[in-house]
N, C-alpha and C positions, 0 to 999 in steps of 0.2 A: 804823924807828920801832917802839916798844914799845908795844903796845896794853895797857891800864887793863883788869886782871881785878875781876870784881864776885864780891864774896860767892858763895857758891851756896846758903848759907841766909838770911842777910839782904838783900842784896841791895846790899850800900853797895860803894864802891871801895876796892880792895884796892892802898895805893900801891906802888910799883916794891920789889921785895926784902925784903916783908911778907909775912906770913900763911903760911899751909900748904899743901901740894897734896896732896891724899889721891887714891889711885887705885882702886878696886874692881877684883874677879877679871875683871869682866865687860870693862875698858880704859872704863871712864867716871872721868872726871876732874872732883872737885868741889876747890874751891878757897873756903875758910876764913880769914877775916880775923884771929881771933880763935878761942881753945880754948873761949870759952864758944859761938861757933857750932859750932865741931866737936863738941862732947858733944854740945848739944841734938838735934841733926840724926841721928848717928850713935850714941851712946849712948842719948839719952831718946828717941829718934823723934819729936821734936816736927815739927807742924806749923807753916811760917812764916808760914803763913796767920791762924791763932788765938796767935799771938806779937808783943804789943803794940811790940816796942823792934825789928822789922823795918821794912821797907819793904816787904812783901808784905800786911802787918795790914790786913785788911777788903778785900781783892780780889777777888774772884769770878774 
C-alpha cells in the first residue's frame, strides 16, 4: 500500500505520482506539491507559519 505524502511546506496531500522530491546535501527529503511551494520554501525562505493559503497559517 502507498502511503499519501503531505506537502512539506503547506501541508496539503500530495496525490500518488504528483509533486516534486527535493533532497538536500544533508539526506533530508522534503516533498513539494506544487513549484509555487518549492520557490517559497527554498528560494524565498518563506515561513509556512505566516503564509495565509497553507495549512500551518496561525499554529504555534
Amino acid at each position: 500500500m502507498v502511503k499519501v505524502k503531505k506537502c512539506s511546506f503547506c501541508g496539503f496531500d500530495i496525490p500518488i505520482g504528483r509533486g516534486i522530491m527535493f533532497v538536500r546535501k544533508d539526506g533530508t527529503i522534503l516533498n513539494f506539491c506544487t513549484a509555487k511551494c518549492r520557490k517559497a520554501m527554498l528560494e524565498y525562505k518563506k515561513n509556512p507559519r505566516k503564509t495565509r493559503w497553507t495549512s500551518f497559517y496561525g499554529k504555534h
